[in-house]
C-alpha positions, -999 to 999 in steps of 0.1 A, spaced: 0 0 0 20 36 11 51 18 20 57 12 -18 57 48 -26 82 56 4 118 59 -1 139 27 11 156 44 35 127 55 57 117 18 54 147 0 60 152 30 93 114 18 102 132 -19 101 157 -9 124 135 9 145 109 -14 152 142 -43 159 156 -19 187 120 -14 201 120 -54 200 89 -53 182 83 -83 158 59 -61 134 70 -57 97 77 -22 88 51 -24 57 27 -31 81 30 -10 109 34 24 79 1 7 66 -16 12 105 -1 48 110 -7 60 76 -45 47 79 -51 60 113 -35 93 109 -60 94 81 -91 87 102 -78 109 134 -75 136 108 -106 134 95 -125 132 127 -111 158 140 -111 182 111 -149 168 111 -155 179 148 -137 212 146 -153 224 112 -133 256 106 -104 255 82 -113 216 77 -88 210 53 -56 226 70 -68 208 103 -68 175 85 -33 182 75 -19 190 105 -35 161 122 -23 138 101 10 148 96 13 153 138 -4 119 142 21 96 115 52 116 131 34 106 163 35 67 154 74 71 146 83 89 175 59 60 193 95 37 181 116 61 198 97 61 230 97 22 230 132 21 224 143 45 249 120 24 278 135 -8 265 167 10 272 162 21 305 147 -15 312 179 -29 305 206 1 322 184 -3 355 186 -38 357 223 -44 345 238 -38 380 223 -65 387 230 -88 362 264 -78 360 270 -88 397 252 -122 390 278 -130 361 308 -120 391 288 -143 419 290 -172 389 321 -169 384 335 -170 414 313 -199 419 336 -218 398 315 -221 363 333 -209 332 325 -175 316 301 -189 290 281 -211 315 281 -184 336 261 -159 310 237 -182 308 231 -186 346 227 -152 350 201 -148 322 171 -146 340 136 -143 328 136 -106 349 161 -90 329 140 -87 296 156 -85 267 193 -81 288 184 -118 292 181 -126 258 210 -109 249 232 -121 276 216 -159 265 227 -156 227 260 -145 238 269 -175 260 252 -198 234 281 -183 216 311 -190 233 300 -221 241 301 -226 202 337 -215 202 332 -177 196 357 -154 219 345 -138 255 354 -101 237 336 -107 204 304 -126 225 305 -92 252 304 -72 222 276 -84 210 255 -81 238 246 -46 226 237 -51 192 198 -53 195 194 -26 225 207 7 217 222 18 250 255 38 254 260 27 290 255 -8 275 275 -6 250 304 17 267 302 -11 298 311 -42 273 337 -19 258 354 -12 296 348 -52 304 366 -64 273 398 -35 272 403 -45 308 404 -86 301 427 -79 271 448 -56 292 450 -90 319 424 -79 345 402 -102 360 373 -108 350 352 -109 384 369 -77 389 359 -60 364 322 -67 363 317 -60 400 334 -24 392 311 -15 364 284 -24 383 291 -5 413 302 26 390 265 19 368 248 25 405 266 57 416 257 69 382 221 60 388 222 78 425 232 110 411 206 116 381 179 107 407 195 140 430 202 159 399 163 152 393 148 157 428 169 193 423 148 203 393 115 189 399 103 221 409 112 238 377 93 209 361 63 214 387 59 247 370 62 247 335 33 220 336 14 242 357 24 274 333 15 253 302 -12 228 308 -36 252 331 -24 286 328 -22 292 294 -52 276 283 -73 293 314 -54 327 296 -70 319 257 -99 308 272 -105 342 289 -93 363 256 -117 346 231 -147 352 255 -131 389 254 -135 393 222 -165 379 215 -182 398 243 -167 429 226 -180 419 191 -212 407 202 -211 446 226 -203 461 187 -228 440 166 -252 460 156 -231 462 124 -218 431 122 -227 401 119 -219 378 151 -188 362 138 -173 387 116 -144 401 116 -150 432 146 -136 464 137 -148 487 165 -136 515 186 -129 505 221 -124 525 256 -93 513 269 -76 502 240 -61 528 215 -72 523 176 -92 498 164 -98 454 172 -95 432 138 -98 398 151 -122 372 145 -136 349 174 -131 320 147 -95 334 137 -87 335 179 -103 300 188 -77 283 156 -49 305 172 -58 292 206 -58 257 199 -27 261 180 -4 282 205 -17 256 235 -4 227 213 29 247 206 33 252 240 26 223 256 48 205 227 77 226 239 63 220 279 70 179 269 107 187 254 114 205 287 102 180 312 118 152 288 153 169 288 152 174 329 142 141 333 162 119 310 189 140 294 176 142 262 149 161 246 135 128 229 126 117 264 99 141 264 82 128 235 62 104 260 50 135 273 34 158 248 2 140 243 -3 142 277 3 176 284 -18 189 246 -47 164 258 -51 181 294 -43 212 280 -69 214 256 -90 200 277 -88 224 304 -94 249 278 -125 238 267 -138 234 299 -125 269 313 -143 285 279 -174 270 294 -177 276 326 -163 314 319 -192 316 288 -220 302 316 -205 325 345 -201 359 334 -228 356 303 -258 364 327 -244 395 337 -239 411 303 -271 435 297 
């Protein structure tokens, strides 16, 4: 279907993509799902809103098919930090075989427990390796070939300089682990630091700002419907006001579009910031941002409401 018309190199990144992510879908058929449901999500939205259909549908659709790659991203990153929290652990298990007398390759294979996900897997087809004949650096270097994690891979790099250099092996796991755990300690201070910077960018972006838009679009339609007599309700308004010098040119439909648009923009940006506080990386915040525009535009709705029902009954 779409897939045909797309160029190989989106499909064969797709490929790698969804083998990270440890997804067993073919890329042809998960661009088939995102490319048909960006279509209906589009549509139904555009339907729902009814002003400026067609540009709605466009944007919808193209948010929602970047939405369904960046979905990849997300379940590669949690796969990730699946596998960097739990390799303390399974790094000390490999040490405790060890010194338990097994040899290296038996001793991968003891330590790959169902609990480490795919680390398990991975640790599993390396020891099937060695045991085939394969060498302990080439085997530990392939344990990050299907989980895209730099600790991962810099941890295997580390373990197999220091056994070429002569160190011992026990040794050498037990010190990674330990230094993966410090590591760990200090992002969760570095985090508990900045949470209240994150506490108030979602407060500044999910409720303020839509409880803001919400109050200027009933502005300006009280003031247009206040100048109507004119103009037709929903017009652009072109009237001389008190307190403001010159003239209003805005149209309620023009400022509910701009609304919904500057929310989204802002609680995009809102996600990129919590991401980047809380993983690192601006990608981690990608979980985030349909979150944030859901609530957002949700709170919005809801504040033009109750606003509309509050202070309608004491206009004359």
């Amino acid at each position: 279907m779409i897939y045909k018309f797309l160029p190989k190199r989106y499909l064969n990144r797709i490929r790698n993509k969804l083998e990270l992510a440890g997804m067993k879908t073919k890329a042809e058929k998960y661009i088939n799902i995102a490319f048909i449901s960006s279509v209906a999500i589009g549509f139904l939205i555009a339907f729902l809103i009814k002003i400026y259909f067609y540009i709605v549908f466009i944007g919808v659709f193209c948010a929602m098919f970047l939405f369904f790659d960046a979905y990849l991203t997300l379940a590669i990153d949690k796969r990730k930090s699946f596998v960097e929290n739990v390799l303390p652990d399974a790094l000390e298990l490999m040490a405790a075989n060890i010194r338990a007398g097994f040899i290296p390759s038996r001793a991968l294979l003891l330590s790959a427990r169902k609990e480490f996900g795919p680390l398990a897997d991975a640790i599993k087809r390396a020891g099937k390796e060695m045991m085939t004949g394969r060498a302990l650096s080439e085997s530990l270097i392939s344990i990050p070939k299907y989980i895209k994690s730099e600790i991962l891979e810099k941890t295997m790099k580390l373990i197999v300089e220091g056994v070429t250099s002569g160190g011992q092996l026990v040794a050498l796991l037990e010190e990674n682990a330990l230094d993966i755990r410090r590591r760990q300690a200090i992002k969760k201070e570095v985090k508990a630091n900045v949470i209240m910077y994150g506490i108030f960018i979602v407060f500044a972006g999910v409720f303020g700002a839509p409880i803001l838009y919400a109050l200027s679009l009933y502005l300006i339609n009280t003031l247009s419907s206040l100048g109507s007599s004119s103009i037709g309700a929903g017009q652009v308004m072109s009237k001389n006001v008190p307190f403001f010098k010159g003239t209003i040119t805005i149209s309620p439909d023009f400022l509910f579009i701009f609304s919904i648009v500057s929310i989204m923009i802002t609680t995009f940006f809102s996600g990129i910031i919590i991401g980047l506080i809380d993983t690192g990386k601006e990608r981690g915040g990608i979980k985030y941002i349909p979150i944030f525009m859901t609530l957002a535009l949700v709170v919005f709705f809801i504040a033009n409401y109750l606003i509309n029902s509050i202070f309608s009954s004491m206009l004359p």
